[in-house]
N, C-alpha and C positions, 0 to 999 in steps of 0.2 A: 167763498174762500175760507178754507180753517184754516183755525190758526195755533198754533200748539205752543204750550210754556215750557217743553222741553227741551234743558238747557243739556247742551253736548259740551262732555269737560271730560280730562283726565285723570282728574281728581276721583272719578271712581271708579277708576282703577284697581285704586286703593282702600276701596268700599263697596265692592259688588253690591251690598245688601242695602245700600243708602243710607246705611246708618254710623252714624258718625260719635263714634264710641265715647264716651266718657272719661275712661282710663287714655286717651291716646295723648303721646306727649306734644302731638301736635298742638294740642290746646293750650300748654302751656306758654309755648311758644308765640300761640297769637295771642295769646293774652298781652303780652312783653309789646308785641309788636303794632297791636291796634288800640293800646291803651290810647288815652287822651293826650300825653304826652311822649311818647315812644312814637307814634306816627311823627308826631311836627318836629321832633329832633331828625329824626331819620329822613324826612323832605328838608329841614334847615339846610343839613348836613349835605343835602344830594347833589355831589359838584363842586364840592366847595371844604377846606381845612377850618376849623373856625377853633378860638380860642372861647374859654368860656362866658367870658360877659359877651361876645360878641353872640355866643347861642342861645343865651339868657336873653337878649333882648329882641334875635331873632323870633324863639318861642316865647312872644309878649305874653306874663302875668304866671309864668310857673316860678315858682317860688325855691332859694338855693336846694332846700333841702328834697325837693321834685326832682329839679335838674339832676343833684349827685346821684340820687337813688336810679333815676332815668337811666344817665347815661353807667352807672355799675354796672344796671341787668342787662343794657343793649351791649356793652363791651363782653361782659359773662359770658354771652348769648354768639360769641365771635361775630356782632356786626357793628361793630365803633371800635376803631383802634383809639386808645390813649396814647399820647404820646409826649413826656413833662421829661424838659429841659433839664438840664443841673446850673441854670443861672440864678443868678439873683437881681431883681424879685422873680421869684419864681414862674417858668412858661409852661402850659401846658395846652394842646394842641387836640381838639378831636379830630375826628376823620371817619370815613367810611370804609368796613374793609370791603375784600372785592366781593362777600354775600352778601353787607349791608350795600352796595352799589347795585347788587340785583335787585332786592329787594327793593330801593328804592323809587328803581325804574318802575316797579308795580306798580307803588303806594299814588306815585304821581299822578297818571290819570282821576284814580280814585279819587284824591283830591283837589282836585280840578274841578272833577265832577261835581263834589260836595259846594264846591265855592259857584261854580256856575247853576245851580241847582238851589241854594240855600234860601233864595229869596222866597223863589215861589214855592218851597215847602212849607217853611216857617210861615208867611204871612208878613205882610209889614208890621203888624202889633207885637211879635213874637221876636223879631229882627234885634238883637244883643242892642243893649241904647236906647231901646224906646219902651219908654212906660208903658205903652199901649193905650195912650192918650191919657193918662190919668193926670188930675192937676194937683 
């Protein structure tokens, strides 16, 4: 039986030549989009309104000045609607708008996959929390 790595997408489409340009603004985009902290706001966020501590504690260990900047470029990027109250103390509300709701549906399996996947990449030494036995 062969077996071929040839992956069939749409994506090139938009790259006959298989090369995935350097100037495209794509890239900047997924930059915003698959950072380390842009993913887990955008999965927090997937389903759900969330206030900001409550998406600060959903994405555990980013720090305010990550979050702000996070959620500026993903709002910038029209996929997180802001949305801040005129009460006091003051409310303010994220959300997904309906691209970051696409996108979200994406990112999901992906990381799923990652969570289901993590152990046996990394190795139990490697696993976040373990010294890797060291005393």
């Amino acid at each position: 039986m062969e077996v071929s790595n040839q992956v069939v997408s749409p994506l090139w489409e938009h790259f006959p030549d298989r090369v995935l340009p350097q100037a495209c603004p794509s890239r900047v985009v997924l930059d915003h989009v698959t950072s380390k902290w842009g993913v887990l706001v955008l999965v927090a966020l997937a389903g759900e309104t969330l206030r900001w501590g409550e998406l600060r504690r959903r994405a555990e260990g980013i720090s305010e000045k990550m979050l702000a900047q996070t959620l500026r470029t993903l709002e910038r990027d029209g996929l997180v609607h802001r949305d801040a109250h005129p009460v006091i103390p003051p409310r303010v509300d994220y959300s997904l708008t309906a691209r970051g709701r696409e996108l979200a549906a994406l990112l999901l399996p992906l990381v799923e996959w990652t969570v289901v996947h993590a152990g046996e990449i990394l190795g139990p030494a490697r696993l976040p929390g373990n010294d890797g036995g060291a005393s």
